[in-house]
C-alpha positions as CSV (number, residue, x, y, z in Angstrom):
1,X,128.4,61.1,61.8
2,X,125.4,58.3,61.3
3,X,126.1,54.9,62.6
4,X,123.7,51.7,61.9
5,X,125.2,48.7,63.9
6,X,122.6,45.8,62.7
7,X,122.5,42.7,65.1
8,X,120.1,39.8,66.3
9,X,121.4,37.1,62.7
10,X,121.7,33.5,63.1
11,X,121.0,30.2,62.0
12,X,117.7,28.9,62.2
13,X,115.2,26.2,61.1
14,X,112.9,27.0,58.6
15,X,109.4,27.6,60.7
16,X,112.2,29.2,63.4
17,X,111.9,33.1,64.4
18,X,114.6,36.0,64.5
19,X,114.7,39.5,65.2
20,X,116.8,41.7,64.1
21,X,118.2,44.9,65.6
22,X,119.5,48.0,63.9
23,X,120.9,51.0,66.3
24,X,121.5,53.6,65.2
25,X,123.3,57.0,66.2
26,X,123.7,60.1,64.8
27,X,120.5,59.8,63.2
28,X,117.0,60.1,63.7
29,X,113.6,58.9,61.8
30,X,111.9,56.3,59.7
31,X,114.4,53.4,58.6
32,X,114.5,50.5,56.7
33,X,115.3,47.1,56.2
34,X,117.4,45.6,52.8
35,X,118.5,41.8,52.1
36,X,120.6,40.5,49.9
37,X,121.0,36.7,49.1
38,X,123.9,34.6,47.5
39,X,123.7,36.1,44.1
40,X,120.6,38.3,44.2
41,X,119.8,41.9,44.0
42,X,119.6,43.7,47.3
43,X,116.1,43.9,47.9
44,X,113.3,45.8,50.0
45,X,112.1,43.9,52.8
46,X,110.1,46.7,54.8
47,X,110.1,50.4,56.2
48,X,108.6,52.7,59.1
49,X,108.5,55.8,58.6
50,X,108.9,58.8,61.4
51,X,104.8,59.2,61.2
52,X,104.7,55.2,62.4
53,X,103.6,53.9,59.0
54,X,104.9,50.7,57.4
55,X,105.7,49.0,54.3
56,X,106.7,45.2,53.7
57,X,107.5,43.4,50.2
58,X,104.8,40.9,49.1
59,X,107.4,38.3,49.9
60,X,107.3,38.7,53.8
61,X,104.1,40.0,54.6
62,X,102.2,38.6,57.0
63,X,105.8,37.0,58.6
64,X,107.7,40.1,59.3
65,X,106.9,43.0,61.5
66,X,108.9,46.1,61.8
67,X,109.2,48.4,64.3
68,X,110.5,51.2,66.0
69,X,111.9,52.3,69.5
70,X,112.5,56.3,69.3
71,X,114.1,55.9,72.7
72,X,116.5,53.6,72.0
73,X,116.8,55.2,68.1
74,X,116.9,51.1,67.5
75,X,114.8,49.6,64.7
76,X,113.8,46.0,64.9
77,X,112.6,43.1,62.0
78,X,110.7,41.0,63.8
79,X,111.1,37.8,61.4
80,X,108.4,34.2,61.5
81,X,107.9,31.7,60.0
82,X,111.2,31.6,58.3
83,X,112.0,29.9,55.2
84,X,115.4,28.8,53.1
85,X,114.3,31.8,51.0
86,X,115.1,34.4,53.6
87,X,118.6,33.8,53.3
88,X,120.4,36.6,53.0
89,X,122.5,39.4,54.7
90,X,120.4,41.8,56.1
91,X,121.1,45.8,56.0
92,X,119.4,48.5,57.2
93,X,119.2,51.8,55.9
94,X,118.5,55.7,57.3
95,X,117.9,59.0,55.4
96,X,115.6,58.3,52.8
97,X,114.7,60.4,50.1
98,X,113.1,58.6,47.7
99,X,110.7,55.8,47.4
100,X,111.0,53.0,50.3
101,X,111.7,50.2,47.9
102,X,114.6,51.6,46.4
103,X,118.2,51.0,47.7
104,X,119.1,54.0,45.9
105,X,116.9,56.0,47.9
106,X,118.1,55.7,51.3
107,X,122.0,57.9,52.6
108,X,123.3,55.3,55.3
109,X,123.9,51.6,55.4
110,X,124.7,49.1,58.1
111,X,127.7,46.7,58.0
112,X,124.6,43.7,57.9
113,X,123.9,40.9,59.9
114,X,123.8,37.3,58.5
115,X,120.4,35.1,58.3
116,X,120.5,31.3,57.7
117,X,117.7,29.4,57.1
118,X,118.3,25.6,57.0
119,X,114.9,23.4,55.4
Protein backbone atom coordinates (compact mmCIF):
# COMPACT_ATOMS: atom_id res chain seq x y z
CA UNK A 1 0.00 0.00 0.00
CA UNK A 2 1.63 3.60 -1.15
CA UNK A 3 1.58 6.22 1.43
CA UNK A 4 2.68 10.10 0.65
CA UNK A 5 2.57 11.98 4.08
CA UNK A 6 3.49 15.75 2.78
CA UNK A 7 4.77 18.14 5.59
CA UNK A 8 7.10 21.31 6.05
CA UNK A 9 3.53 24.13 5.15
CA UNK A 10 3.20 27.37 6.93
CA UNK A 11 2.72 30.84 6.89
CA UNK A 12 5.28 33.03 5.56
CA UNK A 13 6.16 36.53 4.24
CA UNK A 14 6.36 36.99 0.81
CA UNK A 15 10.48 37.03 0.13
CA UNK A 16 10.25 34.11 3.17
CA UNK A 17 11.49 30.36 2.33
CA UNK A 18 9.76 26.88 2.93
CA UNK A 19 10.49 23.43 2.24
CA UNK A 20 8.37 20.98 1.86
CA UNK A 21 8.63 17.28 2.63
CA UNK A 22 6.80 14.37 0.99
CA UNK A 23 7.58 10.63 2.49
CA UNK A 24 6.67 8.25 1.09
CA UNK A 25 6.25 4.31 1.68
CA UNK A 26 5.37 1.67 -0.23
CA UNK A 27 6.71 3.27 -3.14
CA UNK A 28 9.76 3.93 -4.85
CA UNK A 29 10.99 6.44 -7.76
CA UNK A 30 10.63 9.86 -9.39
CA UNK A 31 7.77 11.97 -7.79
CA UNK A 32 6.19 15.08 -8.03
CA UNK A 33 4.92 18.11 -6.68
CA UNK A 34 1.04 19.59 -7.47
CA UNK A 35 -0.63 22.91 -6.05
CA UNK A 36 -3.80 24.01 -5.90
CA UNK A 37 -4.99 27.62 -4.95
CA UNK A 38 -8.44 29.00 -3.71
CA UNK A 39 -10.26 28.40 -6.87
CA UNK A 40 -7.69 27.29 -9.36
CA UNK A 41 -6.85 24.19 -11.28
CA UNK A 42 -4.37 21.90 -9.59
CA UNK A 43 -1.30 22.61 -11.21
CA UNK A 44 2.32 21.18 -11.94
CA UNK A 45 4.90 22.77 -9.90
CA UNK A 46 7.89 20.36 -10.62
CA UNK A 47 9.17 16.60 -10.91
CA UNK A 48 12.46 14.31 -10.48
CA UNK A 49 12.42 11.56 -12.02
CA UNK A 50 14.27 8.04 -10.80
CA UNK A 51 17.27 8.91 -13.43
CA UNK A 52 17.74 12.39 -11.22
CA UNK A 53 16.30 14.69 -13.85
CA UNK A 54 13.95 17.58 -13.13
CA UNK A 55 11.18 19.62 -14.40
CA UNK A 56 9.60 22.97 -12.87
CA UNK A 57 6.65 25.17 -14.35
CA UNK A 58 7.74 28.54 -15.75
CA UNK A 59 6.02 30.02 -12.80
CA UNK A 60 8.67 28.86 -10.10
CA UNK A 61 11.69 28.42 -11.80
CA UNK A 62 14.59 29.78 -10.73
CA UNK A 63 12.71 29.83 -6.88
CA UNK A 64 12.02 26.25 -6.40
CA UNK A 65 14.35 23.25 -6.21
CA UNK A 66 13.30 19.75 -5.93
CA UNK A 67 14.87 16.94 -4.78
CA UNK A 68 15.26 13.66 -3.77
CA UNK A 69 16.62 11.44 -0.79
CA UNK A 70 16.34 7.61 -1.99
CA UNK A 71 17.29 6.73 1.53
CA UNK A 72 14.80 8.31 3.27
CA UNK A 73 12.21 7.55 -0.05
CA UNK A 74 11.36 11.47 1.05
CA UNK A 75 11.07 14.08 -1.68
CA UNK A 76 11.59 17.73 -0.87
CA UNK A 77 10.39 21.35 -2.62
CA UNK A 78 12.70 23.55 -1.65
CA UNK A 79 10.64 26.89 -2.04
CA UNK A 80 12.37 30.98 -2.26
CA UNK A 81 11.52 33.77 -2.75
CA UNK A 82 7.95 33.30 -2.05
CA UNK A 83 5.13 35.29 -3.26
CA UNK A 84 1.12 35.76 -2.48
CA UNK A 85 0.89 33.72 -5.66
CA UNK A 86 2.24 30.55 -4.20
CA UNK A 87 -0.74 30.10 -2.24
CA UNK A 88 -2.02 26.99 -2.35
CA UNK A 89 -2.26 23.40 -0.91
CA UNK A 90 0.51 21.45 -1.92
CA UNK A 91 0.31 17.62 -3.09
CA UNK A 92 2.65 15.39 -4.09
CA UNK A 93 2.27 12.64 -6.34
CA UNK A 94 4.00 8.88 -7.12
CA UNK A 95 3.59 6.41 -9.99
CA UNK A 96 3.57 8.35 -13.04
CA UNK A 97 2.74 7.23 -16.26
CA UNK A 98 2.18 9.89 -18.37
CA UNK A 99 3.59 13.24 -18.91
CA UNK A 100 4.95 15.20 -15.63
CA UNK A 101 2.63 18.05 -16.01
CA UNK A 102 -0.41 16.29 -15.95
CA UNK A 103 -2.38 15.43 -12.66
CA UNK A 104 -3.93 12.72 -14.57
CA UNK A 105 -0.74 11.11 -15.10
CA UNK A 106 0.48 10.29 -11.83
CA UNK A 107 -1.46 6.81 -9.34
CA UNK A 108 -0.95 8.27 -5.64
CA UNK A 109 -1.66 11.56 -3.97
CA UNK A 110 -0.78 13.00 -0.67
CA UNK A 111 -3.33 14.40 1.96
CA UNK A 112 -1.34 18.14 1.08
CA UNK A 113 0.20 20.49 3.22
CA UNK A 114 -0.96 24.18 3.33
CA UNK A 115 1.25 27.23 2.02
CA UNK A 116 0.46 30.87 2.99
CA UNK A 117 2.00 33.60 1.65
CA UNK A 118 1.11 36.98 3.25
CA UNK A 119 2.43 40.45 0.87
Amino acid sequence: QVQLVESGGGSVQAGGSLRLSCAASGYTGGMAWFRQGPGKEREAVAAIYSTGSTFYADSVKGRVTISQDNAKNTVYLQMNSLKPEDTAMYYCAASRYGAWYRPESFRFWGQGTQVTVSS
